[in-house]
PDBQT receptor file of N, H, CA, C and O in Angstrom, charges set to zero:
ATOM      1  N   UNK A   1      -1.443  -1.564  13.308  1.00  0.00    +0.000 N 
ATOM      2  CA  UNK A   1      -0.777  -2.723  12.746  1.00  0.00    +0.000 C 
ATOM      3  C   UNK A   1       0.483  -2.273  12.013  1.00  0.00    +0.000 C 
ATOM      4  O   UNK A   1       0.274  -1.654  10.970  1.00  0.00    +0.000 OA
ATOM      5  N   UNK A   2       1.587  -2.443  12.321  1.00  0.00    +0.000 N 
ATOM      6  H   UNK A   2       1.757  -2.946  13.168  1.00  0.00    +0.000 HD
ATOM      7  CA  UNK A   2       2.560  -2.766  11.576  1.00  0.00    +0.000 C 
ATOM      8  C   UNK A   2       2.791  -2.671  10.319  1.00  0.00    +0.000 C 
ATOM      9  O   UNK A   2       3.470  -1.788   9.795  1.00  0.00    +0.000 OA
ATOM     10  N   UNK A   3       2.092  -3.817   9.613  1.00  0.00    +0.000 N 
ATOM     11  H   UNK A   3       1.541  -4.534  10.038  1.00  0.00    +0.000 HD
ATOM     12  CA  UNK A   3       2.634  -3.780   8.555  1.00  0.00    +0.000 C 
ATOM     13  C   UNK A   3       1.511  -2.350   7.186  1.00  0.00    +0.000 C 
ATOM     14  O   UNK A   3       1.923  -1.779   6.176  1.00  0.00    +0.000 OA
ATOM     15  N   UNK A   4       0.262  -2.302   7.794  1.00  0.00    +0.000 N 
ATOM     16  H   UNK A   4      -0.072  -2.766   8.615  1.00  0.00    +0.000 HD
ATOM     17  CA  UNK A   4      -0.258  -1.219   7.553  1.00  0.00    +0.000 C 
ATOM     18  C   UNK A   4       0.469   0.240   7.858  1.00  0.00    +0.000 C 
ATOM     19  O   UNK A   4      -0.053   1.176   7.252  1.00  0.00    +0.000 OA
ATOM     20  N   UNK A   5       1.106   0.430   8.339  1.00  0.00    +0.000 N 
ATOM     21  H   UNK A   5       1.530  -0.330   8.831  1.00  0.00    +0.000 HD
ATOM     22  CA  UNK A   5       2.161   1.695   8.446  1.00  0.00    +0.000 C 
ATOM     23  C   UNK A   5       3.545   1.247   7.346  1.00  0.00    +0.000 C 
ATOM     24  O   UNK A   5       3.883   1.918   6.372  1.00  0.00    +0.000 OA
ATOM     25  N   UNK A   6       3.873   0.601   7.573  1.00  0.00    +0.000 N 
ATOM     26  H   UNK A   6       3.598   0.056   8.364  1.00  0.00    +0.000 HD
ATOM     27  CA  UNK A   6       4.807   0.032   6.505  1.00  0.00    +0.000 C 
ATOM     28  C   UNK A   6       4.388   0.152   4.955  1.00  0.00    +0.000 C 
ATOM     29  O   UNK A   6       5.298   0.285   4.138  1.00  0.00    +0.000 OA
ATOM     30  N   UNK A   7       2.994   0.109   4.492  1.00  0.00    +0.000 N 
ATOM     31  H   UNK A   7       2.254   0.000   5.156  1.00  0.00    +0.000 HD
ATOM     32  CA  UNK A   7       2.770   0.355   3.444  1.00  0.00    +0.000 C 
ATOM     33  C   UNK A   7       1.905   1.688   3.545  1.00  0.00    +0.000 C 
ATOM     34  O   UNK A   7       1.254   1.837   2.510  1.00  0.00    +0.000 OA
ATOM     35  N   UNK A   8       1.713   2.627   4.406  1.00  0.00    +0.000 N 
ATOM     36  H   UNK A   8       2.242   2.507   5.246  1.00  0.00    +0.000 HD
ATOM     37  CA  UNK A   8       1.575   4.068   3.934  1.00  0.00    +0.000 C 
ATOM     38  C   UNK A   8       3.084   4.616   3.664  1.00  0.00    +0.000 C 
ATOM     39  O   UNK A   8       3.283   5.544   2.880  1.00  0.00    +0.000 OA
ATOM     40  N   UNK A   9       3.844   4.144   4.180  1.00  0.00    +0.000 N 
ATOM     41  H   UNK A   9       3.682   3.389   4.816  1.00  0.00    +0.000 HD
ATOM     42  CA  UNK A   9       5.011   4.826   3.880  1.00  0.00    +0.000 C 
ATOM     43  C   UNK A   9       5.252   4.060   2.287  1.00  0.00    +0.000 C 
ATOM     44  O   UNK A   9       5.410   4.772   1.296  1.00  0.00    +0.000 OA
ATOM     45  N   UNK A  10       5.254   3.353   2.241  1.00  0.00    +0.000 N 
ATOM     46  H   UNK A  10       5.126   2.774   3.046  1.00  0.00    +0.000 HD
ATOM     47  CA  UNK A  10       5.469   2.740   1.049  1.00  0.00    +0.000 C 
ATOM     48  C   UNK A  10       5.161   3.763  -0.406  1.00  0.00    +0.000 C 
ATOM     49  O   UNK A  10       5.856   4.173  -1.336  1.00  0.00    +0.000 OA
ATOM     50  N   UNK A  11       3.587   3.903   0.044  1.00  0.00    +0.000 N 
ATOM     51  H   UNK A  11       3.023   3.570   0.799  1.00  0.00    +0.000 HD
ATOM     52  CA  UNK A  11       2.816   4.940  -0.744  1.00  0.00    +0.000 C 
ATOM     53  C   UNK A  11       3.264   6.521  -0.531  1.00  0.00    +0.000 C 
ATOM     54  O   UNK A  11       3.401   7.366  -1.415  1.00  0.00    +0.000 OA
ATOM     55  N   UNK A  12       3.418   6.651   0.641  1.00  0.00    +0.000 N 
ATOM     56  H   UNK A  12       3.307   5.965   1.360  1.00  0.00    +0.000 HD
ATOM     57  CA  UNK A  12       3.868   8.152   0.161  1.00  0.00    +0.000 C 
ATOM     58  C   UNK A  12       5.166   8.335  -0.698  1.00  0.00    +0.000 C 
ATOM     59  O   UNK A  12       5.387   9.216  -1.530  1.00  0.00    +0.000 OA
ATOM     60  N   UNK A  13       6.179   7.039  -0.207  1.00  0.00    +0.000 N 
ATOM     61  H   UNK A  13       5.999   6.324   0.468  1.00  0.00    +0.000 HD
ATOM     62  CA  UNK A  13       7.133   7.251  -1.515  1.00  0.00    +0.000 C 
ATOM     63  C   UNK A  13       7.058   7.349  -2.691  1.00  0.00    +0.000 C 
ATOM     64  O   UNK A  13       7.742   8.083  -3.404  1.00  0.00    +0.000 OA
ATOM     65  N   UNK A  14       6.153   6.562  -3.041  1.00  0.00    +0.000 N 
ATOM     66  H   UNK A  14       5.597   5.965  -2.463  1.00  0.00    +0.000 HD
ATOM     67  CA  UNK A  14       5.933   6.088  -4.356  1.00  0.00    +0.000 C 
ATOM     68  C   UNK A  14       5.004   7.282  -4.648  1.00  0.00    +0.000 C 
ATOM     69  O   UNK A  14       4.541   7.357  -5.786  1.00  0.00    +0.000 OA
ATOM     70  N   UNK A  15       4.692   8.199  -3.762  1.00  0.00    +0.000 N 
ATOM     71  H   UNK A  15       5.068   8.138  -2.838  1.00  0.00    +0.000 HD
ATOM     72  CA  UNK A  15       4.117   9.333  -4.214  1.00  0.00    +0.000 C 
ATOM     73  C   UNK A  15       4.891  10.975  -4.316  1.00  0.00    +0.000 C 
ATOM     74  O   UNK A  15       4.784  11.762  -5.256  1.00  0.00    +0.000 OA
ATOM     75  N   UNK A  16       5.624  11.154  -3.119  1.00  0.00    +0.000 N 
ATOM     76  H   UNK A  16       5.711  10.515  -2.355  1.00  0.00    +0.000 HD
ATOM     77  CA  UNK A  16       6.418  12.023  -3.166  1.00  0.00    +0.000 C 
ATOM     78  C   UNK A  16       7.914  11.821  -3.515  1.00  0.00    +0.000 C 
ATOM     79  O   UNK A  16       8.665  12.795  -3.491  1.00  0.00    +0.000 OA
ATOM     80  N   UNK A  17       8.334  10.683  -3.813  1.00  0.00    +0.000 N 
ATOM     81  H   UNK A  17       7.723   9.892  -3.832  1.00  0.00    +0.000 HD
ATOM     82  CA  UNK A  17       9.455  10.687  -4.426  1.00  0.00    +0.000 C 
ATOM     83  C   UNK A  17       9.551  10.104  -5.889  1.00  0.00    +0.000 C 
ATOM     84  O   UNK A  17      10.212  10.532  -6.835  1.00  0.00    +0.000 OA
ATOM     85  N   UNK A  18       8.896   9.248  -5.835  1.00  0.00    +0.000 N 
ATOM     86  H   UNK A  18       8.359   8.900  -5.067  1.00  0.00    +0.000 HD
ATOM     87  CA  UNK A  18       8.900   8.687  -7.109  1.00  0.00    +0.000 C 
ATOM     88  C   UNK A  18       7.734   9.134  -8.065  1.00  0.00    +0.000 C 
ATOM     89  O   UNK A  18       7.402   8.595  -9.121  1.00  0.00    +0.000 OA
ATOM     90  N   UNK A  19       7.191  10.230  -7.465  1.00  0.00    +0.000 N 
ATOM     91  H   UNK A  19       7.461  10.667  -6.607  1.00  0.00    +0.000 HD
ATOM     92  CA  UNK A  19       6.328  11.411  -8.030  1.00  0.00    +0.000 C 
ATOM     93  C   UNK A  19       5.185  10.337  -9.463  1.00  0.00    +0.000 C 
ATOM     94  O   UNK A  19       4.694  10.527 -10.576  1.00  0.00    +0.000 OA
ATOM     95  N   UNK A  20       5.258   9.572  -8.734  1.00  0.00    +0.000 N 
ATOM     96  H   UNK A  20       5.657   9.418  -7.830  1.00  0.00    +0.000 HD
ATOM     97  CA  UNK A  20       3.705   8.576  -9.170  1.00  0.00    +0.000 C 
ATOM     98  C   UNK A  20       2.609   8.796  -9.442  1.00  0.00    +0.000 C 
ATOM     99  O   UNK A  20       2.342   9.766  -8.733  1.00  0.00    +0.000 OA
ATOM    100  N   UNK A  21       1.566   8.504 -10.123  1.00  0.00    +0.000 N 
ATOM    101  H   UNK A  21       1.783   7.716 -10.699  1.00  0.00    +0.000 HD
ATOM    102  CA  UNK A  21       0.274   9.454 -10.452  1.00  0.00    +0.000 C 
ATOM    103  C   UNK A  21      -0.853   9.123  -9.539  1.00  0.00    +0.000 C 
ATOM    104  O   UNK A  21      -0.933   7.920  -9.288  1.00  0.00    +0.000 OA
ATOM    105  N   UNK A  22      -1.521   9.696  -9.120  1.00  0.00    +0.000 N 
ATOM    106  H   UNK A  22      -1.456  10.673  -9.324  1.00  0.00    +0.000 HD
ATOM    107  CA  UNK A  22      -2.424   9.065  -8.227  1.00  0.00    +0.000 C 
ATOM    108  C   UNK A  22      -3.424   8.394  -8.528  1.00  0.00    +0.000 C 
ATOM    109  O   UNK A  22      -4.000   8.129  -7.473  1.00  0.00    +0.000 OA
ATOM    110  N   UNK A  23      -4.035   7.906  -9.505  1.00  0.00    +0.000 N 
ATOM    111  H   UNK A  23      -3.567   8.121 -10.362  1.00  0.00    +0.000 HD
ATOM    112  CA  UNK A  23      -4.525   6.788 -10.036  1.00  0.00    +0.000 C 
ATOM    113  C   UNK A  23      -3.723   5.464  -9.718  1.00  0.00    +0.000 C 
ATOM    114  O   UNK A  23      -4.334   4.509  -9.238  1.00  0.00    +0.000 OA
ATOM    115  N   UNK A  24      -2.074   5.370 -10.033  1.00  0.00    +0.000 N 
ATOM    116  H   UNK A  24      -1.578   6.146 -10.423  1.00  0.00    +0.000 HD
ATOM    117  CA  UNK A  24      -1.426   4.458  -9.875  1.00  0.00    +0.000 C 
ATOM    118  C   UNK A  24      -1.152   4.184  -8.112  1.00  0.00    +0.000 C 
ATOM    119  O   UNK A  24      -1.015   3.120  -7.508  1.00  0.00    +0.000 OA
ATOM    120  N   UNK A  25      -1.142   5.577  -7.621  1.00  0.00    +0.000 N 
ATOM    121  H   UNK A  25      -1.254   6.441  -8.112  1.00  0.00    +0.000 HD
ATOM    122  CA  UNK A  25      -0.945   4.984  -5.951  1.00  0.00    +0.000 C 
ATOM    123  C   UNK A  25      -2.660   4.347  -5.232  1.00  0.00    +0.000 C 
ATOM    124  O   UNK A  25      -2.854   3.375  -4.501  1.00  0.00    +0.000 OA
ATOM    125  N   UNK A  26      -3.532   5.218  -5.730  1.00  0.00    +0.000 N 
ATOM    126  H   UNK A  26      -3.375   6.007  -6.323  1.00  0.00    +0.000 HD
ATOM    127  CA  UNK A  26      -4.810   4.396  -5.341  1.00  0.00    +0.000 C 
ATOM    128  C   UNK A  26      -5.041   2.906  -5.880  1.00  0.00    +0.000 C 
ATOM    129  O   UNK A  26      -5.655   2.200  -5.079  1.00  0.00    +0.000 OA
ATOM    130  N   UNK A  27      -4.674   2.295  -7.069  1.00  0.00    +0.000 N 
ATOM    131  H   UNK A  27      -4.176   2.869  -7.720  1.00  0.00    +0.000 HD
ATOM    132  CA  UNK A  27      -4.749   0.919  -7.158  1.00  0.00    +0.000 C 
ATOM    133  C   UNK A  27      -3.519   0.491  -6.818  1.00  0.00    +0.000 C 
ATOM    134  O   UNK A  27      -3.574  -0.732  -6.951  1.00  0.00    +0.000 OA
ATOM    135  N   UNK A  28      -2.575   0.756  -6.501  1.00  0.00    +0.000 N 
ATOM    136  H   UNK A  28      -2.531   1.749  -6.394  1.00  0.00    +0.000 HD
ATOM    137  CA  UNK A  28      -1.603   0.186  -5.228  1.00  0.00    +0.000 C 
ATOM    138  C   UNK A  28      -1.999   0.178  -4.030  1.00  0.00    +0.000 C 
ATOM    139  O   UNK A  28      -1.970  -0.967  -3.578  1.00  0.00    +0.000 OA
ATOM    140  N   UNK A  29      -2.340   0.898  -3.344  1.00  0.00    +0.000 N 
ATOM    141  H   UNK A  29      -2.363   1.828  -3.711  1.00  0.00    +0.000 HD
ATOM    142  CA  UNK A  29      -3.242   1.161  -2.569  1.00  0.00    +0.000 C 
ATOM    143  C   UNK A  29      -4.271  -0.268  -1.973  1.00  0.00    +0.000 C 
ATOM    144  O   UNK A  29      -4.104  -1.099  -1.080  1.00  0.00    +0.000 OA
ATOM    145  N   UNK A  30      -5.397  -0.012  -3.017  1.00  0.00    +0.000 N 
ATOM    146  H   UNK A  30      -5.533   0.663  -3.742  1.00  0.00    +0.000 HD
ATOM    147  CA  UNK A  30      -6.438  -1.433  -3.136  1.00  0.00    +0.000 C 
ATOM    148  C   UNK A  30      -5.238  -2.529  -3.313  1.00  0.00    +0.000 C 
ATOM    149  O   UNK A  30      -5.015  -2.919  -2.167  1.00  0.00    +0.000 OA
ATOM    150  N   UNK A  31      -4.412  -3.168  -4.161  1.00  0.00    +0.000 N 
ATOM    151  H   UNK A  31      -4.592  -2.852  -5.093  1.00  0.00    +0.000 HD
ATOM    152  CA  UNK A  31      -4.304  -4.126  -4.094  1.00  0.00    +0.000 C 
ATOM    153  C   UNK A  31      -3.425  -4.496  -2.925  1.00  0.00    +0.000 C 
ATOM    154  O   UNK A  31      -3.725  -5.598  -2.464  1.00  0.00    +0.000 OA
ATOM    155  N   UNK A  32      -2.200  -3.757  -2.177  1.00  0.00    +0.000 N 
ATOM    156  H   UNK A  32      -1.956  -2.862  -2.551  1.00  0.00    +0.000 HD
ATOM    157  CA  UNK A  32      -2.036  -4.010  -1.056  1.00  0.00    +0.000 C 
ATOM    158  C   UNK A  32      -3.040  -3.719   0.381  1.00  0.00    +0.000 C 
ATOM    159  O   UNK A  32      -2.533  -3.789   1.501  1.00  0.00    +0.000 OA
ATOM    160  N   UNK A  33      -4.579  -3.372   0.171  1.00  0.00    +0.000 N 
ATOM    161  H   UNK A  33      -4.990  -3.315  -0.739  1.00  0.00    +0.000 HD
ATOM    162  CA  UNK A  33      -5.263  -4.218   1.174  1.00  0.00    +0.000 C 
ATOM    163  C   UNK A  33      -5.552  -5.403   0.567  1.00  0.00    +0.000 C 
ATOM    164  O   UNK A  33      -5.470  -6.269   1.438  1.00  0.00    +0.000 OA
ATOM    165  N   UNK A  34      -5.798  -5.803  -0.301  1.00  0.00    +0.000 N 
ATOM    166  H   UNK A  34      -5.865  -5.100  -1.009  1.00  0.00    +0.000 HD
ATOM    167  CA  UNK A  34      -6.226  -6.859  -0.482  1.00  0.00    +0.000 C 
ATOM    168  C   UNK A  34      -5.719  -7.904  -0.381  1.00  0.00    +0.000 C 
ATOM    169  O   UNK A  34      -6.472  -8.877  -0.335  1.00  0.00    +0.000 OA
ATOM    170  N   UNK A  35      -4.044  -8.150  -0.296  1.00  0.00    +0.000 N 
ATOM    171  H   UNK A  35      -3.432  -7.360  -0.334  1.00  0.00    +0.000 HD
ATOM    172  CA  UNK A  35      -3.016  -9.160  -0.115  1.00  0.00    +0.000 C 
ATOM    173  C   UNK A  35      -3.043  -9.078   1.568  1.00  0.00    +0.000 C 
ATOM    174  O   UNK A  35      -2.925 -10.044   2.321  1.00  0.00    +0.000 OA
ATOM    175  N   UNK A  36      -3.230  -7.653   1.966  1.00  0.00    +0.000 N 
ATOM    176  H   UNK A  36      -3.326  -6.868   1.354  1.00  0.00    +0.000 HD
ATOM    177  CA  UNK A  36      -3.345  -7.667   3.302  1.00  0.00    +0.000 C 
ATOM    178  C   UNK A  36      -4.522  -8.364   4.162  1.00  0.00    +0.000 C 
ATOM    179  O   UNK A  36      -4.154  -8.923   5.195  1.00  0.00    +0.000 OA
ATOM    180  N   UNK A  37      -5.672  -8.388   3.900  1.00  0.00    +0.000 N 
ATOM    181  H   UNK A  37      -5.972  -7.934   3.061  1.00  0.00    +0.000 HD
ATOM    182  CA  UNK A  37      -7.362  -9.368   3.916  1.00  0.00    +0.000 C 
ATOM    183  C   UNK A  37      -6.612 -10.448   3.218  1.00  0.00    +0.000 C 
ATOM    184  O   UNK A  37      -7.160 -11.372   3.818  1.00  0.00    +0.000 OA
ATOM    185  N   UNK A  38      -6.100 -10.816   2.724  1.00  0.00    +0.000 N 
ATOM    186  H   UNK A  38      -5.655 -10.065   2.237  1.00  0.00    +0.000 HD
ATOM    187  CA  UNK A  38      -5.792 -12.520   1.889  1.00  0.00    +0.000 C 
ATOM    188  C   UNK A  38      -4.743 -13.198   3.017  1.00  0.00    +0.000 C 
ATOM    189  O   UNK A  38      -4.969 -14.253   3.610  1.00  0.00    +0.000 OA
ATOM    190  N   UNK A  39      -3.627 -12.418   3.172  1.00  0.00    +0.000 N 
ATOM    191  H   UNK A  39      -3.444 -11.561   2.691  1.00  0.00    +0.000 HD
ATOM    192  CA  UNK A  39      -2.542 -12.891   4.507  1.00  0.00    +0.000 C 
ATOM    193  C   UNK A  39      -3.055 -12.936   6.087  1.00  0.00    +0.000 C 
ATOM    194  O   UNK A  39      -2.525 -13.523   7.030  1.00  0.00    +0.000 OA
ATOM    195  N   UNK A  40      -4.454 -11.993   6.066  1.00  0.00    +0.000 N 
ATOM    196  H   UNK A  40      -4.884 -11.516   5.300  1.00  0.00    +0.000 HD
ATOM    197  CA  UNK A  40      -4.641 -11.896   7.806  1.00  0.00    +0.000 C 
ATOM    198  C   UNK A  40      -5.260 -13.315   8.348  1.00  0.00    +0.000 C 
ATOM    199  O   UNK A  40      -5.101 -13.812   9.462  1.00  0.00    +0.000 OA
ATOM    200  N   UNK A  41      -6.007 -13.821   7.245  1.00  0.00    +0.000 N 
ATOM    201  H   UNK A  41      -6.137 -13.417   6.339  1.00  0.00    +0.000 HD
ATOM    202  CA  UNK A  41      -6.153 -15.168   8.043  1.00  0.00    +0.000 C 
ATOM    203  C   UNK A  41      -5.313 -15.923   8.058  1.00  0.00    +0.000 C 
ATOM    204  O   UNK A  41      -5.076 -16.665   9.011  1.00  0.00    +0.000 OA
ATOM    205  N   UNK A  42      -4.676 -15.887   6.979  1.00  0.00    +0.000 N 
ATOM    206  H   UNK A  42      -4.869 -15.285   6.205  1.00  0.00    +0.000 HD
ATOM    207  CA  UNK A  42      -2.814 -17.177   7.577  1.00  0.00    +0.000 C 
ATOM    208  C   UNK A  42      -1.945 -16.756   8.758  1.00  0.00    +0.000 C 
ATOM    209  O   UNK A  42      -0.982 -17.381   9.201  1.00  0.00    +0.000 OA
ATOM    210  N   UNK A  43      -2.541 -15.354   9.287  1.00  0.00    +0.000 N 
ATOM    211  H   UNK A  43      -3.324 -14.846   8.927  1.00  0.00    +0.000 HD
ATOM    212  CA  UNK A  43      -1.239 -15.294  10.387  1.00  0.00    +0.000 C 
ATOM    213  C   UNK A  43      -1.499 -15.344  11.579  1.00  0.00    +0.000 C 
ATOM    214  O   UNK A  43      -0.592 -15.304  12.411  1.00  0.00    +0.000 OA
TER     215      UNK A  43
């Protein structure tokens, strides 16, 4: 899926560049599946 690759990259930025803590990329993480399960039935 698409937009699931779109947000690993998301995360590795926010991990290797914006050198983020990994507590903060794992609940980024969870909450973009969870918008992702909330949007899959509207589309």
């Amino acid at each position: 899926m698409l937009l699931k690759e779109e947000i690993n990259k998301y995360l590795n930025y926010c991990k290797f560049q914006k050198e983020l803590n990994d507590k903060t990329i794992k609940a980024y993480k969870a909450d973009l599946e969870q918008f992702i399960t909330v949007i899959g039935d509207q589309l």
